[in-house]
C-alpha positions as CSV (number, residue, x, y, z in Angstrom):
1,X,10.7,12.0,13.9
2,X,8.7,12.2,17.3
3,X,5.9,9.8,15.6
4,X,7.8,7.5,15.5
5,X,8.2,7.3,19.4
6,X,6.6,4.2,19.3
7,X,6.0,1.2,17.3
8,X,5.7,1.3,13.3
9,X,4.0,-1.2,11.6
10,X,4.4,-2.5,8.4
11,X,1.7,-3.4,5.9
12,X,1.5,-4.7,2.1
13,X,1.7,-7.3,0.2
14,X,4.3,-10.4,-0.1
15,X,7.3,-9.6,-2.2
16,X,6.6,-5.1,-0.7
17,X,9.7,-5.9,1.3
18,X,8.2,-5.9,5.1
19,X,11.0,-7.9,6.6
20,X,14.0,-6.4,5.0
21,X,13.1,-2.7,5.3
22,X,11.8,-3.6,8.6
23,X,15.1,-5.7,9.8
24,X,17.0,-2.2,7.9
25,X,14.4,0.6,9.6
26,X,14.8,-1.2,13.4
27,X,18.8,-0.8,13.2
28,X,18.4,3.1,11.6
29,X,16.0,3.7,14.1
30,X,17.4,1.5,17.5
31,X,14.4,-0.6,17.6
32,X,13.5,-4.0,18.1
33,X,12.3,-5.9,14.8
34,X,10.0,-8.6,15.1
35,X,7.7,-10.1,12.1
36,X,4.8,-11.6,13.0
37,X,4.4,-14.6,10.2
38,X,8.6,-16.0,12.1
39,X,5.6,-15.6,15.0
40,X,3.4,-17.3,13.5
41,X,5.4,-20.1,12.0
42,X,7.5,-20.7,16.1
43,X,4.0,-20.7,18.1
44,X,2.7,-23.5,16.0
45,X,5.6,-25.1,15.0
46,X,4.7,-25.2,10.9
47,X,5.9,-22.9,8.2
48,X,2.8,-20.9,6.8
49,X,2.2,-23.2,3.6
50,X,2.3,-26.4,6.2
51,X,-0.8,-24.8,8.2
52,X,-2.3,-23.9,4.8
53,X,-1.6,-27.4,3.2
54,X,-3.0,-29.1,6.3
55,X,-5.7,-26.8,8.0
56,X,-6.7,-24.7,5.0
57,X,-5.9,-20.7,4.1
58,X,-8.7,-19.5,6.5
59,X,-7.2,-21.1,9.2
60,X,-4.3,-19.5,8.4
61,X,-6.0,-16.1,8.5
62,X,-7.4,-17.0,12.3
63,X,-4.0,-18.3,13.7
64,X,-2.9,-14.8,12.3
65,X,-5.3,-12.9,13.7
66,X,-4.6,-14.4,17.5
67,X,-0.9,-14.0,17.3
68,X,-1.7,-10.3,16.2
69,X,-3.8,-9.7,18.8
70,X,-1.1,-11.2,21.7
71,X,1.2,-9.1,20.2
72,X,2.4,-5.7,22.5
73,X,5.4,-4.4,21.3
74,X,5.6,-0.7,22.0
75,X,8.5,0.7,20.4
76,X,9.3,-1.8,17.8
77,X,9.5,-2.3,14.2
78,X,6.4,-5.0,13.4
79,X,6.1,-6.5,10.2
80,X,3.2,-8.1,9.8
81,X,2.0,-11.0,6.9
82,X,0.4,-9.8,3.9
83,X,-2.9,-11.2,5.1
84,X,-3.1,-9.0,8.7
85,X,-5.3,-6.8,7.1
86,X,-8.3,-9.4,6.8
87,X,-8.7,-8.7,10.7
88,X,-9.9,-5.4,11.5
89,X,-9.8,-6.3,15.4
90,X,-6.4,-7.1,14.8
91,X,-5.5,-4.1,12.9
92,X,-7.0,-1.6,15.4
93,X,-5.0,-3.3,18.1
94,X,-1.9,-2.8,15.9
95,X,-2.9,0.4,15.9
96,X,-2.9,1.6,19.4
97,X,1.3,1.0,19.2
98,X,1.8,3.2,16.4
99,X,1.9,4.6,12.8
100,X,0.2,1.9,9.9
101,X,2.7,2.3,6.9
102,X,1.7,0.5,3.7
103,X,4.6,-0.5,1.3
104,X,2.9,0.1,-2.3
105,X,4.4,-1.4,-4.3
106,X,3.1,-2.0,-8.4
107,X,1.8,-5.5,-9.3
108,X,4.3,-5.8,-11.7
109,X,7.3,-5.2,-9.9
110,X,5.4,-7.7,-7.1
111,X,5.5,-10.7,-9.8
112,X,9.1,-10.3,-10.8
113,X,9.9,-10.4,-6.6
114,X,7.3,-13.1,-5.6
115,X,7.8,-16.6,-8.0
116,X,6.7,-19.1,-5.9
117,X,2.7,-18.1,-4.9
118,X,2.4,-21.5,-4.7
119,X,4.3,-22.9,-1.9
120,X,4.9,-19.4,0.0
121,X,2.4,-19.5,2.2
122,X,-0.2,-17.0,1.7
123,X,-3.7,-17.0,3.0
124,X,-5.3,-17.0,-0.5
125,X,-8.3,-18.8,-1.9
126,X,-7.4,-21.9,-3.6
127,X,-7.3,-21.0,-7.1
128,X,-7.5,-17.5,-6.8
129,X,-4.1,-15.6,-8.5
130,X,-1.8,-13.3,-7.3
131,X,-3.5,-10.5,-9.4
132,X,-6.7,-11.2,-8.0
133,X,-5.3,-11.3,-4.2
134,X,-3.8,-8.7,-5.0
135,X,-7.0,-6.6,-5.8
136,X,-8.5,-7.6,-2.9
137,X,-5.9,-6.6,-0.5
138,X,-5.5,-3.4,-1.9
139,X,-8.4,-1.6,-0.4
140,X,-7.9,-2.9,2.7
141,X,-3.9,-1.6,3.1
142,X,-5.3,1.1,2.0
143,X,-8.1,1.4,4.6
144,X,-5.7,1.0,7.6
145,X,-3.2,2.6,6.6
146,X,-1.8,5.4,8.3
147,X,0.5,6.7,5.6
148,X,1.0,5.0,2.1
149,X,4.2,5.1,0.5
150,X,4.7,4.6,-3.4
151,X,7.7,2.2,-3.5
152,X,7.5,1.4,-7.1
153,X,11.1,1.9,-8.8
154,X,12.8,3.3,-5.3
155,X,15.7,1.5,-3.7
156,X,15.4,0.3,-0.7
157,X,17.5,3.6,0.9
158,X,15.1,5.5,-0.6
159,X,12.0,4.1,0.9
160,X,13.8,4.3,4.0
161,X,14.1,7.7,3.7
162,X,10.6,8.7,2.9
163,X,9.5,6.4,5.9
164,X,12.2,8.2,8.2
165,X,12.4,11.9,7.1
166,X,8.8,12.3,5.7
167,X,9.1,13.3,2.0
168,X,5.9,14.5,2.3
169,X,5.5,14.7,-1.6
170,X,5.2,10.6,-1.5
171,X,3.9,10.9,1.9
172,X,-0.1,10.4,2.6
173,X,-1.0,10.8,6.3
174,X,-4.3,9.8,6.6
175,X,-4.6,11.4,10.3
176,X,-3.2,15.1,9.3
């Protein structure tokens, strides 16, 4: 568990279950949670689809990659928005604080979670669906991740446990 002597940050896709297992993984692990879109959304005063609606999606994305980037929280639980990993400046500084994990999670099982793609807020080209975000985002999560956990059909206890004790069968470490 010795990796995990700093931060962990969490990466995937809305509906992969950052903020709960992360709210869950802090108290398990006596850490301080913080997400970075309830970041997002106190700086500037707007939920995420308000700075969408009235500054566009790639605004969105730039507001996101500041607050990233102001972020230093050593030994913390960060869960970041599905759209972090558009910034690779960003994502190296996220980096330097710890282990990347990418919540994997199954398309399908992401469109029974996530109904409202519309009024959620995420930083997504208007038009474009959730299958096709979701395509585009996958090689990036994949490309900063640290280790990449399946979490299709487990319970949240059980991704927990993978993240925590290392199952190393569902584990992928990228830096071993």
């Amino acid at each position: 568990m010795n990796q995990f002597s700093t931060s962990v940050i969490l990466i995937g896709m809305p509906g992969s279950g950052k903020s709960t297992l992360g709210i869950q993984l802090a108290k398990m692990l006596a850490k301080d949670f913080i997400d970075t879109d309830l970041l997002i959304q106190t700086k500037h005063g707007q939920t995420l689809q308000d700075i969408i609606n009235n500054q566009g999606y790639l605004a969105l994305r730039d507001i996101e990659e500041q607050v990233l980037l102001d972020t230093h929280y050593p030994n913390h639980i960060i869960a970041t928005g599905g759209s972090a990993v558009y910034s690779e400046k960003a994502m190296q500084h996220l980096h330097h604080y710890g282990q990347i994990i990418f919540l994997d999670v199954a398309l399908s099982e992401l469109k029974s979670r996530v109904s409202n793609i519309d009024t959620r807020g995420l930083a997504r080209r208007p038009g474009q669906t959730f299958e096709e975000l979701y395509e585009e985002r996958q090689k990036l999560y994949e490309r900063y991740a640290n280790i990449t956990i399946n979490c299709t059909g487990k319970s949240q206890k059980e991704i927990l446990d993978l993240i925590i004790y290392e199952d190393t069968e569902v584990y992928m470490d990228k830096d071993a």
